[in-house]
C-alpha positions as a Python dict, from the first residue, in 0.01 Angstrom:
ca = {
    (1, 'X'): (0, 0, 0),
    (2, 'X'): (-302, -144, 183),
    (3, 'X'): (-566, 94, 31),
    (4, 'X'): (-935, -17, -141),
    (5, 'X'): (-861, -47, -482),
    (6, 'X'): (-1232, -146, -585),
    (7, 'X'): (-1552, -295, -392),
    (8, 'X'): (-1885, -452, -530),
    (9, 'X'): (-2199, -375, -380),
    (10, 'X'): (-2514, -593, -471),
    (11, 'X'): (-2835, -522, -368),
    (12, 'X'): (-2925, -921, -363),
    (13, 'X'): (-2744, -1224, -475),
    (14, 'X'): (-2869, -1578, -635),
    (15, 'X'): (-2622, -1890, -632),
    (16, 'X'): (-2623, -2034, -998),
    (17, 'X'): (-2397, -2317, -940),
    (18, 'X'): (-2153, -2407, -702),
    (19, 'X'): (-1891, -2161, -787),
    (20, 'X'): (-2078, -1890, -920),
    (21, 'X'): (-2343, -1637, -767),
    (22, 'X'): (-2497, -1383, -995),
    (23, 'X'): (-2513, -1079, -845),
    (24, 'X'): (-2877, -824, -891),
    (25, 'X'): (-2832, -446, -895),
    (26, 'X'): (-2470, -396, -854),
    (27, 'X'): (-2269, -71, -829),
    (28, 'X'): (-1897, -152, -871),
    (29, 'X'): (-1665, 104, -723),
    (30, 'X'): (-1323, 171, -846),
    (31, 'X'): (-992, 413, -736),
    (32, 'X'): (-694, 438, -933),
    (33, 'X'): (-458, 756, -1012),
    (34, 'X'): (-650, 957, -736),
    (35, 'X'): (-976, 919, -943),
    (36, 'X'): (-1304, 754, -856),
    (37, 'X'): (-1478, 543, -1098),
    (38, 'X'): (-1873, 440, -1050),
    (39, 'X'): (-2007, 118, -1291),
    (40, 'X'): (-2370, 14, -1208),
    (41, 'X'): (-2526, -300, -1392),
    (42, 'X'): (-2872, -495, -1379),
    (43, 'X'): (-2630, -819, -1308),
    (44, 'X'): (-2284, -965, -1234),
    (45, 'X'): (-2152, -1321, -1274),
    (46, 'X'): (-1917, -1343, -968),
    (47, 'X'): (-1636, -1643, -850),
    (48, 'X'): (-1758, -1651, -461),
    (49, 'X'): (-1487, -1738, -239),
    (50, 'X'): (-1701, -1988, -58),
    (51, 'X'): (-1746, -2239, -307),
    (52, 'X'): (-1664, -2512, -51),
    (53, 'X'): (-1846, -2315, 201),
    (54, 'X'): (-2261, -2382, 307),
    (55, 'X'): (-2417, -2044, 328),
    (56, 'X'): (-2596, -2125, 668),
    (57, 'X'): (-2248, -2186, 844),
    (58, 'X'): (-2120, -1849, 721),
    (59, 'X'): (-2395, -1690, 897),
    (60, 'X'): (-2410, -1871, 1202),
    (61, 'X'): (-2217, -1733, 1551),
    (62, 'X'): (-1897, -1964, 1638),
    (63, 'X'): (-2005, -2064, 1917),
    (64, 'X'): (-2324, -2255, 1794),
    (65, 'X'): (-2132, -2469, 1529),
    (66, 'X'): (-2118, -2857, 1570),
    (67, 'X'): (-1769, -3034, 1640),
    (68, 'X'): (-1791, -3093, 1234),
    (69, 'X'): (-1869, -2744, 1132),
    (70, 'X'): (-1609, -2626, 1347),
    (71, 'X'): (-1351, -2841, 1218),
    (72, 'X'): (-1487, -2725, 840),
    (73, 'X'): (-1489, -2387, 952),
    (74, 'X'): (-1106, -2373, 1034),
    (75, 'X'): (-966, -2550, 770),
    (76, 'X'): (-1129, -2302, 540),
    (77, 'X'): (-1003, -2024, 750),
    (78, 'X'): (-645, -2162, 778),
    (79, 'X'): (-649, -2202, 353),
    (80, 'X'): (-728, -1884, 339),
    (81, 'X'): (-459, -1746, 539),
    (82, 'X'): (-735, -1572, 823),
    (83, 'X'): (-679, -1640, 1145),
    (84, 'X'): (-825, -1930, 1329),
    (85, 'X'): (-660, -1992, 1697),
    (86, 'X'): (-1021, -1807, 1823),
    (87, 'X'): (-1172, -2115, 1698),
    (88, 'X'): (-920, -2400, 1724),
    (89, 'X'): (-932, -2293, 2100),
    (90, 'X'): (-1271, -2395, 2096),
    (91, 'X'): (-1233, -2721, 1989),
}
């Protein structure tokens, strides 16, 4: 079953250290059984998945990253298991 179990919405976000962002004015939605669950909180401490990641390349359109950012781009992509031939071609 591919369905949305949960999802965390955060109206802005601060990076505390490498690994972790806190997270300001979240609402963190929930499903299980058929039922909807709702938890809102000032702040959340949150793992980001782009630890190794600069923030600017995440942001930026493919086709404007340098030979290196490219190449840093698609390993991260391939680790992750997301698909990266769009990219690879590009190189």
């Amino acid at each position: 079953d591919l369905s949305l179990e949960s999802y965390i919405f955060a109206r802005s976000a601060s990076i505390e250290d490498d690994k972790t962002w806190i997270l300001h004015g979240v609402n963190h939605k929930k499903w299980l059984n058929g039922k909807e669950t709702l938890e809102t909180s000032d702040n959340l401490a949150w793992q980001s998945a782009f630890t190794s990641m600069n923030l600017e390349e995440l942001s930026m359109p493919g086709n404007t990253f340098s030979v290196r950012q490219l190449n840093h781009y698609i390993h991260y992509l391939q680790e992750t298991g997301q698909p990266s031939s769009e990219y690879r071609l590009a190189l």
